[in-house]
C-alpha positions in Angstrom: -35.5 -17.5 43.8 -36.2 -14.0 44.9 -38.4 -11.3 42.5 -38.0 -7.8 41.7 -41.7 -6.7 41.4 -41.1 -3.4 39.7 -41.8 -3.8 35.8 -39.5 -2.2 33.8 -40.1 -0.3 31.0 -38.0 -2.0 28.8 -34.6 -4.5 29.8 -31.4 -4.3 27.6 -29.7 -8.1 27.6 -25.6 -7.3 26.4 -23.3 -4.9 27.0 -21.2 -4.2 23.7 -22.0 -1.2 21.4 -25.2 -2.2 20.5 -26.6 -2.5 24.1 -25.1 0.4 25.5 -25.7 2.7 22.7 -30.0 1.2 23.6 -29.5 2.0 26.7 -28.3 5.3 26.2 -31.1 6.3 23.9 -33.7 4.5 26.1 -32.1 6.4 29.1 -32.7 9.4 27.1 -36.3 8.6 26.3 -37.4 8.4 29.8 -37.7 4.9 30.0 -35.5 4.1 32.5 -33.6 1.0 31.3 -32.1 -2.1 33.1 -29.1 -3.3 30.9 -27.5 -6.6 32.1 -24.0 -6.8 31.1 -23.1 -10.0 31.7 -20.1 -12.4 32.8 -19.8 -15.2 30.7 -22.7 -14.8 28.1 -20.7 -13.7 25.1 -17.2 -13.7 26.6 -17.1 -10.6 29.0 -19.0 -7.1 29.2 -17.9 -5.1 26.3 -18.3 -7.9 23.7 -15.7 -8.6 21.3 -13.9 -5.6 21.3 -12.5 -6.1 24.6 -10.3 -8.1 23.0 -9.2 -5.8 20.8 -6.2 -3.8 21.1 -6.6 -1.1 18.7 -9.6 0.3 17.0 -8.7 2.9 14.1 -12.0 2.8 12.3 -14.2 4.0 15.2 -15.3 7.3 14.0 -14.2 10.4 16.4 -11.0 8.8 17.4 -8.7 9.9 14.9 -5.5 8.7 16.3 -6.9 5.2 17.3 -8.2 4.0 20.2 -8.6 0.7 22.8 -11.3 -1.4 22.3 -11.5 -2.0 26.0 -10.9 2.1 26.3 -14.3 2.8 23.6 -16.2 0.2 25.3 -15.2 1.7 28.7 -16.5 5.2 27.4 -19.5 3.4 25.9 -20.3 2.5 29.4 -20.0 5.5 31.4 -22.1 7.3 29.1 -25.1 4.9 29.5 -24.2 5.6 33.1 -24.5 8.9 32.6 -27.4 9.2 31.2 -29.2 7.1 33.6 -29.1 3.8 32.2 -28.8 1.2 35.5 -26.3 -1.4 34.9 -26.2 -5.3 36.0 -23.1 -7.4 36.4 -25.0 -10.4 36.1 -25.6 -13.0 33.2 -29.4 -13.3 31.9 -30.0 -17.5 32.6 -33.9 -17.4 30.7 -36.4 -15.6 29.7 -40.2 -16.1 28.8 -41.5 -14.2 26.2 -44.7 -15.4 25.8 -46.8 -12.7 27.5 -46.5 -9.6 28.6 -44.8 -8.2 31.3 -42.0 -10.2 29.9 -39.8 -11.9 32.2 -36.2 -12.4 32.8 -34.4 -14.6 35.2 -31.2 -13.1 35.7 -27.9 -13.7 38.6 -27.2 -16.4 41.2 -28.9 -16.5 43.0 -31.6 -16.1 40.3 -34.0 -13.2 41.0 -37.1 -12.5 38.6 -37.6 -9.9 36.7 -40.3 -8.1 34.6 -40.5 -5.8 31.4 -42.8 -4.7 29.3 -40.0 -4.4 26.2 -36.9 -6.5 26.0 -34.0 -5.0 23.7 -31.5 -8.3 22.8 -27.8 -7.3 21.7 -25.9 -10.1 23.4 -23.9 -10.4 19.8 -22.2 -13.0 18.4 -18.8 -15.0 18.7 -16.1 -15.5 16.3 -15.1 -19.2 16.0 -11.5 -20.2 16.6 -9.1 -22.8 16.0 -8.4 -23.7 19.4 -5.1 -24.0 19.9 -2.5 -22.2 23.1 -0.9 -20.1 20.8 -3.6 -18.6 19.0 -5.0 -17.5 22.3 -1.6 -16.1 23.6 -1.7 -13.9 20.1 -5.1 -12.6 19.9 -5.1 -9.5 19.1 -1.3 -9.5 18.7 -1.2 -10.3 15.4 -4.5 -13.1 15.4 -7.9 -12.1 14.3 -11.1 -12.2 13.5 -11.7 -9.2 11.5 -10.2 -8.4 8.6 -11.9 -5.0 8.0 -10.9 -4.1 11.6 -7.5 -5.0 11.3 -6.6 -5.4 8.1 -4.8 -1.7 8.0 -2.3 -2.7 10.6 -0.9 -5.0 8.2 -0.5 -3.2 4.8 2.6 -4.2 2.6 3.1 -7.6 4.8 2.5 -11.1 4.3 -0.5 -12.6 6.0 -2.5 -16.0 6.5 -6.2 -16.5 6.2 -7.7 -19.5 7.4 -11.5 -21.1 5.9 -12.8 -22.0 2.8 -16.7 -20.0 2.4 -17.5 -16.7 1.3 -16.4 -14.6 4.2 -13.2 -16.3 3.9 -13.2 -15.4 -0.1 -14.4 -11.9 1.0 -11.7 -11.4 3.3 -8.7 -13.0 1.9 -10.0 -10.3 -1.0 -10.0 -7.2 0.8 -6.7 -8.1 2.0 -4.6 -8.3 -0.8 -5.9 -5.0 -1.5 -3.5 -4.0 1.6 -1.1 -6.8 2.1 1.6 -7.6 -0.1 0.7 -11.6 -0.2 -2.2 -13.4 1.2 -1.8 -17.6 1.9 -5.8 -18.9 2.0 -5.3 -22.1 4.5 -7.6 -24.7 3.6 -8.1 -28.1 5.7 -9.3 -29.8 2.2 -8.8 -29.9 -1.3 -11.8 -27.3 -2.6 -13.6 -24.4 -1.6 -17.0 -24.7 -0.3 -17.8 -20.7 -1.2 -19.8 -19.8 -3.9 -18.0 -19.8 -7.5 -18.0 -16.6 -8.2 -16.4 -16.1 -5.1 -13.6 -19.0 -5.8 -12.8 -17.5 -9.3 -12.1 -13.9 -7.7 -9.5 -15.7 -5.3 -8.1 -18.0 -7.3 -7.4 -15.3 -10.0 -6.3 -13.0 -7.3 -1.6 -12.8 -8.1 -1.0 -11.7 -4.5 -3.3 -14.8 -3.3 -1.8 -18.3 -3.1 -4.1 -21.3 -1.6 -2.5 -23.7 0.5 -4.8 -27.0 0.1 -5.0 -29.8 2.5 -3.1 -27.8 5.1 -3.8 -26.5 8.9 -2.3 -24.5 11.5 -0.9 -26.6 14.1 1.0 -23.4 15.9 1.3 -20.1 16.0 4.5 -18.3 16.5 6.0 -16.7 18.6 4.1 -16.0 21.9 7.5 -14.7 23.2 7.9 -12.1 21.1 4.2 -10.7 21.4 3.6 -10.6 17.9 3.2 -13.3 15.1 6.3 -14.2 12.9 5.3 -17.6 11.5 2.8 -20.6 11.3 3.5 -24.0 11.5 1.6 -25.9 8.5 0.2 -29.6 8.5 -0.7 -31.6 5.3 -4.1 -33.1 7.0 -3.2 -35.8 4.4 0.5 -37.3 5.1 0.8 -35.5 8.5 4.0 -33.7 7.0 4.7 -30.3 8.9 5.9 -26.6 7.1 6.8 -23.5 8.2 5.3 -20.2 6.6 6.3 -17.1 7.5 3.7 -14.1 8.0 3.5 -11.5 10.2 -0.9 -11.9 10.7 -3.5 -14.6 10.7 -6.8 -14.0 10.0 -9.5 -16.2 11.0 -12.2 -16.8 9.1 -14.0 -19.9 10.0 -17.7 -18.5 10.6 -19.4 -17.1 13.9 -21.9 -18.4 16.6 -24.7 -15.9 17.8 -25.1 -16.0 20.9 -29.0 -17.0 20.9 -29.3 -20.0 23.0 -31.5 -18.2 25.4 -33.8 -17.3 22.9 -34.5 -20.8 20.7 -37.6 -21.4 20.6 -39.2 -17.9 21.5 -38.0 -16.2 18.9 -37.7 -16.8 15.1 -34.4 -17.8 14.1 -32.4 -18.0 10.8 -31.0 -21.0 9.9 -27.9 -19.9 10.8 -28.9 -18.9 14.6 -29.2 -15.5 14.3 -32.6 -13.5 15.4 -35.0 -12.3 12.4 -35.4 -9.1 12.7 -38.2 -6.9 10.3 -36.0 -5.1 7.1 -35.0 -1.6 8.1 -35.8 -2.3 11.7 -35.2 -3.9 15.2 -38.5 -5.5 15.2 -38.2 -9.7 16.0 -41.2 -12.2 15.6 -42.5 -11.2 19.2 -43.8 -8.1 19.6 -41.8 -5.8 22.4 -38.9 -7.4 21.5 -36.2 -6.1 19.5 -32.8 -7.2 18.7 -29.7 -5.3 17.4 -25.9 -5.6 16.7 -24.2 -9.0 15.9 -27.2 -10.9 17.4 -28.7 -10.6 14.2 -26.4 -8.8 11.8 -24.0 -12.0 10.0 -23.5 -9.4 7.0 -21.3 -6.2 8.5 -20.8 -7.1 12.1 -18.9 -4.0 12.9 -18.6 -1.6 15.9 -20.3 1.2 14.4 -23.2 -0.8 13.0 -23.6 -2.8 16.1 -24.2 1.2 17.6 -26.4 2.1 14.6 -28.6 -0.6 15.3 -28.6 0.0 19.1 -30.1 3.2 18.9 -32.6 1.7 16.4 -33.6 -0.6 18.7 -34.1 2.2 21.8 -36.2 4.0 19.2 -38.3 1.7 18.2 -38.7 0.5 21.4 -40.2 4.3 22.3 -42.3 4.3 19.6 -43.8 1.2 20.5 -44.5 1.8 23.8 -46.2 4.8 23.3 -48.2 3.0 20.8 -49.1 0.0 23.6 -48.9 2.3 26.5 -50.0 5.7 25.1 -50.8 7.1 28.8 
């Protein structure tokens, strides 16, 4: 294990909008950043928008654009601004003193910081099976409010049984002309209020006790149908729709940080209300990381630059020469 014995200013861990959009505002500050970007952490570099095909919701891009495009300006203009850029996945850290240190790359070289701005987001969970994967973001998602629009006057699939599944499947049929809730079991396990709303909803039908076993049709690049299971007699359906929404909850990517930094139940980092400020301080988080209520794009970015600035301001607070 080799060290870098410069300590850095302050060290951005993820490269989606939230860490980019840090690094350009701590490039921008003067406080020369080191983002690590990452190759497995997370998926890829660019977080889950690289596996996004179109993004109409982004504001300044009127007539849509790429995820993998935005995420690719995103990261020249880090660049360009002087933000230095790793390929390599973080493997630990130690926050308990300062400089902070980070082990990042294989082989794994040391390095130091006196700040450390986390936005290595979260993952959506999936169901796992070949044709879902082929589909993904042909038709498959994980984000209704991202890509509900594309689907307006059609029928679609939801799949889960808590709130953001409720949440969803409402939001939808506010587009969609009918919206089939899939549910492995026989109730809901969102709140009531929530269940009413649904089960009240006309364009919204529930089908109980049922999974998706397939996905069609790879093919064809686009979805046409789902194949239905009853997880009680094993008996198999067809239902046609033309999207399928996933909704079966999220996994923050915080495994590196358990037991340094305080965590909510759910995994996600605590952060101070109206800021990027965690339980350590010098360490902030932003983006998915620790945002389970919006988890969009432009919030992830929001939060970012929160993150650079409060970073700044506590620096000069710590470090005021």
């Amino acid at each position: 294990m080799s060290s870098s014995s410069t300590v850095r200013k302050v060290i951005i861990i993820g490269s989606g909008p939230a860490g980019h959009t840090a690094g350009i505002y701590a490039a921008r500050a003067n406080l020369q950043p080191l983002l690590f970007e990452g190759m497995a952490r997370g998926g890829i570099p660019g977080g889950q928008l690289m596996i996004t095909n179109d993004v109409e919701n982004y504001p300044g891009f009127p007539e849509k654009v790429t995820g993998p495009d935005l995420m690719a300006a995103f990261r020249a203009q880090c660049i360009h601004q002087g933000c230095e850029i790793h390929a390599e996945d973080v493997n630990r850290v130690d926050f308990s003193a300062r400089p902070f240190r980070i082990w990042a790359g294989d082989p794994e070289v040391e390095y130091a910081a006196d700040a450390v701005i986390i936005a290595t987001g979260a993952q959506a969970k999936w169901l796992d099976i070949p044709t879902e994967v082929a589909l993904k973001g042909r038709g498959v998602s994980a984000c209704a409010v991202c890509d509900g629009a594309f689907f307006r006057n059609q029928e679609v699939a939801i799949v889960g049984g808590g709130d953001t599944a409720m949440e969803e499947a409402m939001y939808l049929s506010g587009l969609c002309s009918k919206v089939t809730v899939i549910h492995r079991r026989g109730e809901f396990r969102a709140s009531k209020a929530m269940q009413t709303r649904v089960l009240e909803n006309k364009k919204i039908e529930v089908a109980w006790w049922s999974e998706i076993t397939e996905i069609q049709d790879p093919a064809k690049g686009e979805v046409t149908s789902v194949t239905l299971r009853d997880t009680r007699s094993g008996e198999t359906r067809t239902l046609t729709v033309t999207g399928v929404f996933v909704a079966i909850g999220h996994t923050p990517n915080t495994d590196l940080f358990e037991g340094q930094l305080a965590l909510h139940d759910n995994g996600y980092i605590k952060t101070e209300a109206g800021s990027s400020r965690t339980s350590v301080p010098g360490v902030f988080a932003a983006g998915d990381v620790q945002d389970f209520v919006y988890r969009q794009a432009v919030t992830a970015a929001g939060s970012g630059c929160m993150a650079a600035l409060d970073t700044e301001r506590w620096l000069a607070a710590v470090s005021p020469h």
